[in-house]
C-alpha positions in Angstrom: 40.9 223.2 96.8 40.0 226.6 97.6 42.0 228.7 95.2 44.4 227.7 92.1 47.9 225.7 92.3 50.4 225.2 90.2 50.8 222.0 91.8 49.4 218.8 93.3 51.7 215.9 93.8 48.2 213.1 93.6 47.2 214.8 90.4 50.5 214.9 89.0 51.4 211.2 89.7 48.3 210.2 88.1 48.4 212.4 85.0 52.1 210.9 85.0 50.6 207.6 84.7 48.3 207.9 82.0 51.1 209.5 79.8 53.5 206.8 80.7 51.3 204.4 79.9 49.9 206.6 76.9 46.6 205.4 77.6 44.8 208.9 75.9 41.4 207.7 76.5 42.1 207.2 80.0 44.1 210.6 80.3 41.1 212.7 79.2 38.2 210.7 80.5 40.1 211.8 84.1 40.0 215.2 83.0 36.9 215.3 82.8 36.4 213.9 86.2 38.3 216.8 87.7 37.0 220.1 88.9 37.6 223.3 87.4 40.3 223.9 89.6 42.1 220.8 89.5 41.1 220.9 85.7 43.7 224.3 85.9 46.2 223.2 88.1 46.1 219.9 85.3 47.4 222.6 82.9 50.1 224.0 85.0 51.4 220.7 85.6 51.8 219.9 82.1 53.0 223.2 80.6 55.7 223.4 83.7 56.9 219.8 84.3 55.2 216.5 81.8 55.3 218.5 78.7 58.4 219.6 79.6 59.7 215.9 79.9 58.3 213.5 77.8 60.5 212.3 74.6 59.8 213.3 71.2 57.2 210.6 70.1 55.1 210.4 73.4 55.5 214.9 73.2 53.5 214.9 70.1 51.4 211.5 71.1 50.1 214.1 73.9 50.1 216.7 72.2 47.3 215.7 69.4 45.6 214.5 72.5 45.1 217.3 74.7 44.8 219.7 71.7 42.2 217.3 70.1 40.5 217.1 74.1 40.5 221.1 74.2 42.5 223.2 71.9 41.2 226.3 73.9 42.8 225.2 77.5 45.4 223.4 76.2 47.1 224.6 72.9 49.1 227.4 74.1 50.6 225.5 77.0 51.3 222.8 74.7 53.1 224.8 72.4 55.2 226.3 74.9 56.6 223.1 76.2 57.2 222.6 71.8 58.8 226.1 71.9 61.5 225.3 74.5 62.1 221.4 73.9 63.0 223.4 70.2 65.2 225.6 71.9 66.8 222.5 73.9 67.1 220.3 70.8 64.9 218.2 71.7 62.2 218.6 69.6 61.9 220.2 66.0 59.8 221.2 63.5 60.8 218.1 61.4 59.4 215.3 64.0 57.3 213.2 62.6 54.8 213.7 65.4 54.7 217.6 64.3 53.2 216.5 60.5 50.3 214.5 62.7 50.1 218.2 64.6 50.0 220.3 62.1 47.1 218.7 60.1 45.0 218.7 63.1 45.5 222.7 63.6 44.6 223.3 60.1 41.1 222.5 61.0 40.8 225.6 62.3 41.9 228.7 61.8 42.3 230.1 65.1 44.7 227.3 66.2 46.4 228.2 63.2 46.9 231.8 63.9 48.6 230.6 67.4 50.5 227.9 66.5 52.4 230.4 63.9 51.7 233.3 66.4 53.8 231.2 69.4 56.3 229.2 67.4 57.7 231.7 64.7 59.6 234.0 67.0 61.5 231.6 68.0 62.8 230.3 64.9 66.5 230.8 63.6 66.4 229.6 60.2 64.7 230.4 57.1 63.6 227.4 55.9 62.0 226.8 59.1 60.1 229.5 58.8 59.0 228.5 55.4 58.7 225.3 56.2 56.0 226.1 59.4 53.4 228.1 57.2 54.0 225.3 54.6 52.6 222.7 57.3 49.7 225.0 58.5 48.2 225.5 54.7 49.3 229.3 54.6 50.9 229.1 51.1 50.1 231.9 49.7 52.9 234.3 50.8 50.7 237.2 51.1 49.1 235.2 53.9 52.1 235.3 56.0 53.0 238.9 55.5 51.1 239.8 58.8 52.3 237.2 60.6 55.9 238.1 59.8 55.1 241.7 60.8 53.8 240.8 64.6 57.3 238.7 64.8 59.7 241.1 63.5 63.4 239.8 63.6 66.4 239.0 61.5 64.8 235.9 60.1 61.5 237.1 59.4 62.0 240.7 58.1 64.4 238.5 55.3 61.5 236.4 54.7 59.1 239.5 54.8 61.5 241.2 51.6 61.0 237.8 49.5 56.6 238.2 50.3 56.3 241.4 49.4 57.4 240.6 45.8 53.8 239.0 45.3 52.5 242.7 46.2 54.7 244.4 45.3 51.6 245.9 42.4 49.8 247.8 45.5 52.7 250.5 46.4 50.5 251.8 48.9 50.5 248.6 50.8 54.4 248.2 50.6 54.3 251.8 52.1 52.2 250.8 54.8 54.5 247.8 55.3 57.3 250.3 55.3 56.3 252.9 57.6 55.0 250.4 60.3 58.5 248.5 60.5 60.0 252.3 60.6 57.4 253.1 64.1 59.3 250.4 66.0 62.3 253.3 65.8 65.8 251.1 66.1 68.2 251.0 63.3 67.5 247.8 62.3 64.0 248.5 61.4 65.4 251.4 59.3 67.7 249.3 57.5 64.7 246.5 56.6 62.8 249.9 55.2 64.8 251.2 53.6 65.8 247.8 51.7 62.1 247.8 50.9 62.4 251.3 50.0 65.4 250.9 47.1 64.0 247.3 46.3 60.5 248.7 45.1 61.6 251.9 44.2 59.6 253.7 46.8 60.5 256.9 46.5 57.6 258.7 48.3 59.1 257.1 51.2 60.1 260.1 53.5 63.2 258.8 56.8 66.0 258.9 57.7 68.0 256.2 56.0 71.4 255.3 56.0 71.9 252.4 53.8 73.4 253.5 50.0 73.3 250.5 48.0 73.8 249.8 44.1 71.0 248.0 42.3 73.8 245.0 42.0 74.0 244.5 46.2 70.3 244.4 46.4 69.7 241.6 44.3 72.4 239.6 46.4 70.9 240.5 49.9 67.5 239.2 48.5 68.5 235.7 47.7 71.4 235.3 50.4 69.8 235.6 54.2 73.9 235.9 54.9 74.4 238.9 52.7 71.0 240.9 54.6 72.0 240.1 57.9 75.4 241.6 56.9 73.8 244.8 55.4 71.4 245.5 58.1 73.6 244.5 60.9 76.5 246.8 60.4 74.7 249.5 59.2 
């Protein structure tokens, strides 16, 4: 082949096969038969059409498998296909397969960083979002505060208001936090400040704010991810 393809109907019956027949030893030993760019278009085909198919059980079967193979050619793709059979409903956080997953990424760090960098925007639900850095050994949750940060939305800046309570001693920090949420310039990311802004008392703080809430109403929005979005939705 003289340049890349997305596509290669031998290569893709065969890499078909294997996973059918979930004969993993098989599967990567022809990988490393191929060349470099059948080795690619291998990727393409299963980040745009196997990945994309297989059911639940055999998704994850393959996943540990290519991950295990070669984490750096084939995580991302692989957490792609995760990302929209999530979306579809047919895969979540809670398959079995994903436990198996997730204690293989913990090995190392920079799978880690991925896995939480590609899966957490697309998340809906706060305990999901707990649950994820649960699986990847980031309990501490000062650990996922930067994380949180990079995937700013309604279900991680509520998450991001219970983290900062184990910080909330460096001021400084929670200012930092404050006025790098305030950069992305939308209303929203106002509101989130200036929640962070009454919750901690920062009043060195200097915006534009609109939100005036008693010290009763900020409690509530804390605990109750219904009462924020509320708050810093109609706002």
């Amino acid at each position: 082949m003289g340049k890349d393809s997305h596509f290669n109907s031998v290569l893709f019956n065969k890499l078909t096969f294997l996973v059918e027949q979930k004969d993993y030893d098989a599967l990567t030993a022809f990988l490393n038969s191929l060349s470099n760019s059948q080795f690619r278009t291998a990727g393409y085909i299963f980040g745009e059409r196997i990945g994309l198919s297989v059911q639940s059980s055999s998704f994850w079967q393959l996943f540990v498998c290519l991950v295990r193979y070669n984490s750096k050619a084939f995580l991302v793709t692989m957490l792609k296909c995760f990302v929209q059979g999530m979306e579809q409903g047919s895969l979540s956080l809670y398959d079995d397969g994903f436990k198996e997953a997730a204690m293989l990424l913990r090995a190392s760090q920079i799978d880690r960083q991925k896995t939480v960098q590609t899966i957490l925007p697309a998340l809906r639900q706060v305990n999901e979002v707990h649950f994820l850095f649960t699986m990847l050994g980031y309990d501490e949750m000062s650990s996922r505060i930067p994380f949180l940060l990079k995937s700013f939305n309604k279900v991680t800046s509520f998450v991001l208001l219970q983290a900062l309570h184990y910080v909330e001693q460096d001021r400084a920090f929670l200012i930092k936090v404050a006025y790098y949420i305030m950069s992305r310039g939308d209303s929203f990311s106002f509101n989130v400040a200036s929640l962070i802004k009454s919750i901690y008392g920062l009043d060195e703080l200097k915006g534009t704010f609109s939100l005036r809430l008693q010290p009763f109403e900020l409690s509530r929005i804390e605990k109750s991810y219904e009462a924020f979005c509320g708050v810093v939705d109609f706002h």
